[in-house]
C-alpha positions in Angstrom: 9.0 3.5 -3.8 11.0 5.8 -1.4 14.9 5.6 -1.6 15.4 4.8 2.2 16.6 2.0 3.7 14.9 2.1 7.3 14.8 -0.6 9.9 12.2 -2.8 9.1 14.6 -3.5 6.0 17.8 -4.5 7.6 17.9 -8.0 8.3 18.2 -9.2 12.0 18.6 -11.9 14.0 21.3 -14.8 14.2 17.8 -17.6 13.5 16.8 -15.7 10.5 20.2 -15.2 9.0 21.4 -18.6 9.3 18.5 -19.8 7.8 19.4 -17.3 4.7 22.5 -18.8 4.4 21.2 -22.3 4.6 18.5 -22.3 2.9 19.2 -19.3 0.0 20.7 -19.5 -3.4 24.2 -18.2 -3.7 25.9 -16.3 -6.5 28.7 -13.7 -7.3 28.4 -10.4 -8.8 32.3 -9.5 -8.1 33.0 -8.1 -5.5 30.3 -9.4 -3.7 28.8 -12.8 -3.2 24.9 -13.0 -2.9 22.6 -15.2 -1.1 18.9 -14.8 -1.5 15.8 -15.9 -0.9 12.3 -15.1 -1.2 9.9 -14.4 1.2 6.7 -13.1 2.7 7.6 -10.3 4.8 9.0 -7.2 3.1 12.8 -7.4 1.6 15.2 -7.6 4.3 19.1 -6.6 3.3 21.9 -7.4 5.1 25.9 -5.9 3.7 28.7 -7.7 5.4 32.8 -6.1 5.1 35.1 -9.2 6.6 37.3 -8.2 9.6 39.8 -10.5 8.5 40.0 -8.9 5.3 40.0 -5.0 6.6 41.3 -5.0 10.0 40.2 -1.3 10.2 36.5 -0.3 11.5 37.2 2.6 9.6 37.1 0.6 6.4 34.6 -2.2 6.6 31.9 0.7 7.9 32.7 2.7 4.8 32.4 -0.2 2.7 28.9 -1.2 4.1 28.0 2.7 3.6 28.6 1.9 0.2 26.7 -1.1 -0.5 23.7 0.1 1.4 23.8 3.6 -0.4 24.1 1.4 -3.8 20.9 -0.7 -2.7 19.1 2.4 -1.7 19.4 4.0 -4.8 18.7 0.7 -7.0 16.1 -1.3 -4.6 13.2 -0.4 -7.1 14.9 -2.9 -9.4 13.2 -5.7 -7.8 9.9 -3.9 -7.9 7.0 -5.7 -5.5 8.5 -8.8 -5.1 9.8 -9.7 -1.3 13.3 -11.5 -0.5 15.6 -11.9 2.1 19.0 -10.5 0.8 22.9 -10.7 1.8 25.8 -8.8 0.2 29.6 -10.2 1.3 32.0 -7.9 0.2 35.0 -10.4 -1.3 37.3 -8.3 -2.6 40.3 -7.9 -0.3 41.0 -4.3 -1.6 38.6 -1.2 -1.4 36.6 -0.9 -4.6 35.4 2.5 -5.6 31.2 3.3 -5.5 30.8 2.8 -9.3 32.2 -0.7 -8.9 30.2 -1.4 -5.8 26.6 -0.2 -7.6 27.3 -2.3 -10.9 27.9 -5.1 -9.1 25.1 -4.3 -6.8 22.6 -3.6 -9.5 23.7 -6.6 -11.8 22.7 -8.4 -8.6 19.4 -7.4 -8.2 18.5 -7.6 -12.0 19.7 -11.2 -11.5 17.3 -12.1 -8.6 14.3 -10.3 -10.0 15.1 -12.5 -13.2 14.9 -15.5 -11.3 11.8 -15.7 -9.5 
């Protein structure tokens, strides 16, 4: 599986991320809460930074560089199964990348586990 995160895998759409948060299971790998479900299509990511946590563009776009780098590098974890994915950043200071991709890949080992 190619470390790339094009697209077709960033999730889209005010319909299909309400029903995520609706319908999906929630947990927290801190810093980040998770809401996932599984579905058909292929997996579908989206990495959220709060404005009113980090006023700053500058900030919340470096955070979500972050979490999508972390998911790049560690999307093989969930192997050939398909979900719909969200990652909240919680935290209301900056973490550095190692924190980010534990928690990141704690996550993902979670929600393979679980279906």
């Amino acid at each position: 599986m190619p470390n790339t995160f094009p697209k077709h895998n960033k999730l889209c759409g005010q319909e299909r991320i309400a029903a995520l948060y609706k319908e999906g299971k929630r947990f927290t790998a801190w810093p980040m809460r998770v809401t996932y479900q599984p579905t058909e299509e292929d997996t579908q990511v989206l990495v959220w930074a709060p404005k009113s946590l980090f006023k700053r563009a500058v900030k919340r776009n470096h955070l979500r560089r972050l979490m999508r780098e972390a998911y790049r590098l560690h999307q093989d974890i969930l192997g050939e199964q398909h979900y719909q994915i969200a990652f909240n950043y919680m935290d209301k200071e900056e973490q550095p990348f190692t924190v980010i991709e534990k928690a990141i890949c704690k996550s993902l080992k979670k929600i393979s586990e679980q279906s």
